[in-house]
N, C-alpha and C positions, 0 to 999 in steps of 0.2 A: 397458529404459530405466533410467540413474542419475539419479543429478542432484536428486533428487523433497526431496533431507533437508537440512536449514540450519542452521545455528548449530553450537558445540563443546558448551558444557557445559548448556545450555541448547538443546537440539536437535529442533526441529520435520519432522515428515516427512508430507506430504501425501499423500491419494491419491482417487481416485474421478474420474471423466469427466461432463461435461455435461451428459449423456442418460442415465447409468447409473442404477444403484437409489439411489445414494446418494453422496456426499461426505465428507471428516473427512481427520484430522489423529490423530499420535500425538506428544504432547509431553514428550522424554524429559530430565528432568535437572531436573522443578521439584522446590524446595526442599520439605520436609517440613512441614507443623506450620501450614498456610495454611488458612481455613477457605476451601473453595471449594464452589458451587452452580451449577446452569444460570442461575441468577440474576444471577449475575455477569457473566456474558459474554452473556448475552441483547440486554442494551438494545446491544450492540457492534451484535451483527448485524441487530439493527433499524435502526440508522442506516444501512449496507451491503448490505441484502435491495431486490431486485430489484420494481418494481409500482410505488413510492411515491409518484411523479409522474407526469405524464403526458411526461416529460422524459425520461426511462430506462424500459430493455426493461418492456413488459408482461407478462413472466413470471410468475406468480403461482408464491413460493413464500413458505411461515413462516418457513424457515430456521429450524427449533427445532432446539435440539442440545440432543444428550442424552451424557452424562459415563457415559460406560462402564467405566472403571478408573481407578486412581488416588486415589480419595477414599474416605477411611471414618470412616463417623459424620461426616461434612461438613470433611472435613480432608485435607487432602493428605498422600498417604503418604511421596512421594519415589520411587515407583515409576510406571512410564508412566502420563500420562495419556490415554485415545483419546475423542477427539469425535467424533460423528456426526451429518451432517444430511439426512435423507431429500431426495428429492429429488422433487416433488410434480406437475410440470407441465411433462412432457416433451413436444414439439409434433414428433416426431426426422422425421416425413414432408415438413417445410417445407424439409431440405432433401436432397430425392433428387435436385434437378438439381446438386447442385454434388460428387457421389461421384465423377463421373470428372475432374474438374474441377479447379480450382487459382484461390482469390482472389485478385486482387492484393493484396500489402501482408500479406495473412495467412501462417500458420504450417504454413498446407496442403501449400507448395512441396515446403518444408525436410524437414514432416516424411518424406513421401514417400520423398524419397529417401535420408533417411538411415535409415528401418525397411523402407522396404518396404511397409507395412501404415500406414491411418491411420482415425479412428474423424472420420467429417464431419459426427456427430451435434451441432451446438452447439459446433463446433469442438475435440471429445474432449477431452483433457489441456490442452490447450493455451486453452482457454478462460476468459474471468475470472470465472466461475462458480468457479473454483478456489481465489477469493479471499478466498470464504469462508471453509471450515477456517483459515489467516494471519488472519485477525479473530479468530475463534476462539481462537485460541493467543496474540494479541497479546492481546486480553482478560484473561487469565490472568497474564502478563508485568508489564502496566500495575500489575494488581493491588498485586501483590509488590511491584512496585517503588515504589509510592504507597508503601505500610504499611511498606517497611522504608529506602527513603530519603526522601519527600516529594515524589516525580517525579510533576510532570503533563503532560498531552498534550493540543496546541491543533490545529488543524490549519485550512487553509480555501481555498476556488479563491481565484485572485487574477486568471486571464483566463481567459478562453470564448471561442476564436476569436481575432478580434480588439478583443475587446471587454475590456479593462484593466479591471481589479476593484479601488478603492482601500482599503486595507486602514482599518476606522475603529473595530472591536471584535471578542474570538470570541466576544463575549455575541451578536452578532447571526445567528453560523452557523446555530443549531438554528430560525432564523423563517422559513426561503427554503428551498426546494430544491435550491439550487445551492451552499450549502455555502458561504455567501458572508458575508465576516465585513463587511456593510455595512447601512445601515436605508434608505440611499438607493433609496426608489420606483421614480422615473422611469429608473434605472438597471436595477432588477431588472425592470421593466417590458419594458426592452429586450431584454434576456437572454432574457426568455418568449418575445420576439417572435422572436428570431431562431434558437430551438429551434424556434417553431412551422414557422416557414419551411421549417430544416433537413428536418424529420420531414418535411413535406409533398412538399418535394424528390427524396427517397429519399437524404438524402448525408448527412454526418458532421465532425465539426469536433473540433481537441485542445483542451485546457487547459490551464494550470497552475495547478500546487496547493502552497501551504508549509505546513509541518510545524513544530510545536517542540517540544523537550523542556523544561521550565522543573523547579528542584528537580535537577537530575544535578552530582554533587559534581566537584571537580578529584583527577584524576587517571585515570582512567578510560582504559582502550586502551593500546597497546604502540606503540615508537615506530620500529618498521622498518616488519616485515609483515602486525602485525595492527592496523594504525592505526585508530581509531577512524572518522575520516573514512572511509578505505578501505573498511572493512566497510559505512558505512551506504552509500555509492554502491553497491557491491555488492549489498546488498539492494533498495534501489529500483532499481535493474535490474531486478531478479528480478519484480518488478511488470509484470501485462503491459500493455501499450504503452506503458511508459517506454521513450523517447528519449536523453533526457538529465535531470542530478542537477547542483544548485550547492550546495555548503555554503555559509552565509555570503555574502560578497559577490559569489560563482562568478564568471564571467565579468564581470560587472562590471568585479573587479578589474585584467582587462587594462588601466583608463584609467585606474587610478587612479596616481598614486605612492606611491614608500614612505611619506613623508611623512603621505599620507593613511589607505593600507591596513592600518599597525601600529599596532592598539589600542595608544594610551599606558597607562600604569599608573601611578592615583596611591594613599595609602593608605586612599583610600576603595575603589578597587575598577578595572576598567579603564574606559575612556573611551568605548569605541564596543564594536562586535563584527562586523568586519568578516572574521572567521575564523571565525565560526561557532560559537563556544563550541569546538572544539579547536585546539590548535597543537603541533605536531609529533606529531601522532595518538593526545593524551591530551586529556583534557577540560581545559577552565580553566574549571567552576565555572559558567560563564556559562549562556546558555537556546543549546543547541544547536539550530540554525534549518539548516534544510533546504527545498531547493524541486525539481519534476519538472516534467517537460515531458511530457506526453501525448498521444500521436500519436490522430489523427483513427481510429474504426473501419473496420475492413476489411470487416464485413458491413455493406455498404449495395446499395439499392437500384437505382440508378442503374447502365443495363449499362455494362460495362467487359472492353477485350481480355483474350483471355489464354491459355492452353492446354491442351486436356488430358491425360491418360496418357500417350499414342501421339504426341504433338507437335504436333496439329492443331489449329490455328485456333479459337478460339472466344468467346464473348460471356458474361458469366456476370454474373448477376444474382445475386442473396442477398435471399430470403423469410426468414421468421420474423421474430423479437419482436428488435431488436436496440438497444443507447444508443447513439443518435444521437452520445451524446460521453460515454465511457467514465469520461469526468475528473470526470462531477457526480456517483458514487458513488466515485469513488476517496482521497476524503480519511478518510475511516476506515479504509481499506486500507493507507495511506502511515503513520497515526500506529500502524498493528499493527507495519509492519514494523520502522520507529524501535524502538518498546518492546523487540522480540525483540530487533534489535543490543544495545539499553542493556543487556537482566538479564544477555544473554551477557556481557560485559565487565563488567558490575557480579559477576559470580558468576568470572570471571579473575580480576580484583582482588581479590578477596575471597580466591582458591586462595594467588596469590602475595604479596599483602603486609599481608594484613589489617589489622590494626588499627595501621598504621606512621605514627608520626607523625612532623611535619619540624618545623624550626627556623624557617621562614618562616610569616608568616602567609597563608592562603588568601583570596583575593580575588574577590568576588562578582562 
């Protein structure tokens, strides 16, 4: 299997299975001269560790990582970094009815037949157990990119379902479980109620979640193929049960007119951002806004047709520990992969035009 490693100069390569001994990430191309600790990236994966509600899988793990290379005397050397995260509370018997089997919706089909061989332990490779180590390495990312440009990362659900989430602070993300950037009660009340339902059901619901980058200077990405836009949609892809990516006003923009859709420019700064902080696949300075679409879980309880090995007919159910809706820990997942896109292009701009200054002024 390829596929497993991301980014150019800044390049993360994951590895470890669901059920296996262990999980991590080798993060190759961080800059030298950064003081780094498990410290650092700890509280990442405590916002993203698996137990914390009664809303998402009951898996009980620490998710503690431990920084195996790469740092010495508390300082990055510029040489690989490898994370590793035990993997503490493996349940792999819940599920032996689905070995010969096939979920709808999941990754069990594909994998099948394009190895041959697949691991149904927790959904192997393919599982968002994976998502760990990409926390881990966006932690690391975010860092650097705070201390050497002033880049921070917001992030929050905005629907559960069909339940619209109106965006009113990120001061109010870290009070809810649902990663919800709001103080309204009777709202988050609701949201309880209709997770509890789900769980109770056996069945599962998407989300969506936006992301921003605030602090990312203009100029940033390459204006054919490695557009900045382009790589972040790429990356939240690579998130698993992303569906779909909007920069900016995404779809939206279909109703809108020119008129409306082209941030004017005055010389205070531009007017709106209805591109999302890039245009023509460079930054403009602005807070680069990003949103996902997250498809409903494929392990749910509720039986469902489908077939197995041989082509025969069958019913298949899904035990074990699973979220109900994948999307209420996904927003520290979404601002890991944002970061990874930025330092890569932050660390391209830097190869190719360093410290070049223009005749224009930059506009906030």
């Amino acid at each position: 299997m390829s596929g497993n490693s991301f980014g150019k100069l800044f390049s993360v390569t994951t590895f470890g299975e669901s059920h296996g001994p262990a999980i991590g990430c080798v993060i190759d191309g961080c800059p030298p001269g950064m003081a780094l600790s498990e410290a650092d990236i700890q509280p990442e994966l405590d916002r993203r560790k698996p137990g914390t509600s009664r809303h998402v899988t009951q898996r009980q793990e620490a998710d503690r990582v431990q920084i195996l290379s790469g740092v010495y005397q508390g300082v990055t050397t510029g040489t690989p970094i490898a994370l590793l995260i035990q993997n503490e509370d493996q349940r792999s018997k819940d599920y032996g009815n689905i070995t010969e089997t096939f979920r709808p919706g999941h990754a069990d089909y594909t994998y099948w037949h394009k190895y041959g061989v697949r691991d149904p332990r927790g959904g192997g490779r393919s599982s968002a157990r994976l998502t760990a180590p990409i926390v881990g390495a966006g932690a690391v990312a975010k860092k650097w990119l705070r201390e050497q440009h002033g880049t921070e990362f917001f992030g929050c659900m905005r629907q559960l379902g069909d339940i619209v989430v109106p965006f009113q602070s990120f001061e109010h993300v870290h009070a809810n479980p649902f990663f919800a950037a709001t103080a309204d009660a009777q709202l988050l009340a609701r949201m309880e109620a209709a997770m509890d339902e789900l769980r109770r059901a056996g069945d599962s619901i998407g989300a969506r979640i936006d992301v921003v980058a605030r602090g990312v200077p203009v100029g940033w990405g390459q204006p054919i193929y490695d557009k900045l836009d382009a790589d972040i949609a790429y990356a939240m892809m690579g998130i698993n049960a992303v569906k779909g990516v909007e920069i900016g006003a995404g779809f939206a923009s279909v109703a809108q007119k020119g008129s409306e859709h082209g941030d004017e420019l005055t010389p205070e700064g531009f007017v709106g951002n209805n591109a999302g902080g890039v245009l023509g696949g460079i930054s403009t300075g602005q807070d680069v806004t990003v949103s996902i679409a997250i498809k409903p879980t494929s392990s749910i309880r509720t039986p469902r047709r489908s077939i197995d090995k041989d082509g025969n007919p069958v019913m298949v159910e899904t035990f074990g520990r699973h979220d109900p809706c994948v999307g209420i820990r996904a927003t520290p997942i979404a601002e890991a992969m944002l970061a990874l896109v930025l330092i890569d292009h932050a660390l391209m701009h830097r190869a190719q035009c360093g410290d070049v200054k223009v005749g224009t002024p930059k506009l906030g």
